[in-house]
C-alpha positions as CSV (number, residue, x, y, z in Angstrom):
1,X,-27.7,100.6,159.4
2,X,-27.8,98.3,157.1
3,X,-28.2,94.2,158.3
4,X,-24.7,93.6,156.5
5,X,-23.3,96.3,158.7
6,X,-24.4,94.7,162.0
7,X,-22.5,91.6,162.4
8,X,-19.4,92.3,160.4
9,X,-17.1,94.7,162.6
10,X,-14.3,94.5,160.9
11,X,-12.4,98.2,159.3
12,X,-10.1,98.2,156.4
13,X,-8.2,95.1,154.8
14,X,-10.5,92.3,156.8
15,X,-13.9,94.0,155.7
16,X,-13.1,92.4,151.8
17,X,-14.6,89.2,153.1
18,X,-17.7,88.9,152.2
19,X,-20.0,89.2,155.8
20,X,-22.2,86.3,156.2
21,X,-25.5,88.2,156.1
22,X,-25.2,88.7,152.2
23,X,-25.5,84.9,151.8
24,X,-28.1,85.3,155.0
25,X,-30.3,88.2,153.0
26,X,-29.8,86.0,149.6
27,X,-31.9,82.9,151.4
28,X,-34.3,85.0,153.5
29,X,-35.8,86.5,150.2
30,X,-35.9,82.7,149.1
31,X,-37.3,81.8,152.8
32,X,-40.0,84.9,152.8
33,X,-43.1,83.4,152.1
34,X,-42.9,79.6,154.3
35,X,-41.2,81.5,157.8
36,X,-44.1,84.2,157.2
37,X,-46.2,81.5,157.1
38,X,-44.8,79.6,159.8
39,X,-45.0,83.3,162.3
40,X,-48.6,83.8,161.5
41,X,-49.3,79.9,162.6
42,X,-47.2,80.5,165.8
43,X,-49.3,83.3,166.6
44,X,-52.8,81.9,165.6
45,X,-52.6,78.8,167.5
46,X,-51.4,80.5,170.9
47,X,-48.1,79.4,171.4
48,X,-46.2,83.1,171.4
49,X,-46.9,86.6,170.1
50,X,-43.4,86.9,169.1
51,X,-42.1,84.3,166.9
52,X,-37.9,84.4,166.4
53,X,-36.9,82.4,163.7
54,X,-33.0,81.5,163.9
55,X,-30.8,81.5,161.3
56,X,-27.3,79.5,161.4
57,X,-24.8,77.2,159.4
58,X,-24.2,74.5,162.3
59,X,-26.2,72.3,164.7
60,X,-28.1,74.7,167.4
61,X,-30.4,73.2,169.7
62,X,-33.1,76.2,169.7
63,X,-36.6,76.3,168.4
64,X,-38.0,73.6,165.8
65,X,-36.3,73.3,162.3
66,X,-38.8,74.6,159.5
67,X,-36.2,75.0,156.5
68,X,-33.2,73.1,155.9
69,X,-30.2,74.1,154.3
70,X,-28.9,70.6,153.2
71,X,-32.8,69.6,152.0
72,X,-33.0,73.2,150.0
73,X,-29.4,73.4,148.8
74,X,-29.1,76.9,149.9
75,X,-26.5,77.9,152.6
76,X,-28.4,79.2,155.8
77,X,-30.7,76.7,158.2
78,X,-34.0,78.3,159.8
79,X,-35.2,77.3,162.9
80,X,-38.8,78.9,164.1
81,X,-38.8,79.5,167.9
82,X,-40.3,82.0,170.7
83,X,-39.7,85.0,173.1
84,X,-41.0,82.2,175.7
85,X,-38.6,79.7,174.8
86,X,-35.7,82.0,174.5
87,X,-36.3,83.5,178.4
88,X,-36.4,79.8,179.4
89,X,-32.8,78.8,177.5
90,X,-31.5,82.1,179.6
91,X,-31.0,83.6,175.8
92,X,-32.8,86.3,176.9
93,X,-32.9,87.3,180.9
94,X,-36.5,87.3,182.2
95,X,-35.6,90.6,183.5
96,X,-35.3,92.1,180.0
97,X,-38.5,90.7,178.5
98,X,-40.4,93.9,178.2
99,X,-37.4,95.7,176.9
100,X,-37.3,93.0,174.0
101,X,-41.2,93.5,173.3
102,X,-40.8,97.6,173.2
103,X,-38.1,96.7,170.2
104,X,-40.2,94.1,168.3
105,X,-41.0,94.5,165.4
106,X,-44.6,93.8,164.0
107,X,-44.7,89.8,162.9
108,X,-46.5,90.7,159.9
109,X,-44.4,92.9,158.9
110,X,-41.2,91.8,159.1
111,X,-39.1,88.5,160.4
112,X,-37.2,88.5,163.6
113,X,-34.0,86.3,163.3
114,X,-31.6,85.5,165.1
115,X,-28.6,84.9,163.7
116,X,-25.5,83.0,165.0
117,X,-22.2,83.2,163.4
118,X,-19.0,82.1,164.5
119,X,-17.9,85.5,166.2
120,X,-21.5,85.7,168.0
121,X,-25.2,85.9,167.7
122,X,-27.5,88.8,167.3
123,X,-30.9,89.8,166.5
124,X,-31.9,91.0,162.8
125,X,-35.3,92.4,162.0
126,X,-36.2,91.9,158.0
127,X,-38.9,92.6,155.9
128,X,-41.5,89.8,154.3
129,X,-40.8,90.2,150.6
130,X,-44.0,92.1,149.0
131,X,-44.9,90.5,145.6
């Protein structure tokens, strides 16, 4: 499945909007190189084995911001944050943590976002751009 095809469940006349992950993928090849950056510095210094970075368009109280939309004129806002954090904001139930780390992705491989748009939030795993 492609990351477009997670968030936008929409059939038929609706699905000619645009979903918001196109916009989403547009920045996160943009983004790559700092949030890869950013996960590998997470991980070094101890403070998680599983950085999730989240991805939004409004004001979210989750994580630190490391990339601003406004700042970088681009249209998505990344915020890096951690498995640990998200069990203690109730995002994800304690008793759930070992399903999440079975479906993690490896950090060096590939980004772990968490996107909210209006109709929800959900997890996206994406690649680090190769050069």
């Amino acid at each position: 499945m492609d990351p477009e095809e997670l968030l936008n469940e929409n059939t038929g006349e609706e699905q000619k909007k645009e979903s918001p992950l196109v916009s989403l993928e547009k920045d996160l090849k943009l983004y790559s190189e700092s949030i890869h950056e950013v996960a590998i510095e997470i991980m070094v210094e101890g403070l998680s084995l599983y950085p999730i970075f989240v991805a939004h368009q409004h004001e979210v109280k989750l994580g630190e911001m490391i990339l601003d939309r406004h700042d970088l004129n681009t249209e998505w806002t990344i915020q890096a944050s951690t498995l640990e954090e998200f069990i203690e904001k109730g995002i994800i139930k304690k008793e759930l943590r070992e399903r999440f780390i079975k479906s993690y992705k490896t950090p060096h491989d590939f980004m772990c976002m968490f996107v909210i748009v209006p109709e929800g939030a959900n997890f996206v795993y994406y690649p680090y751009q190769k050069d």
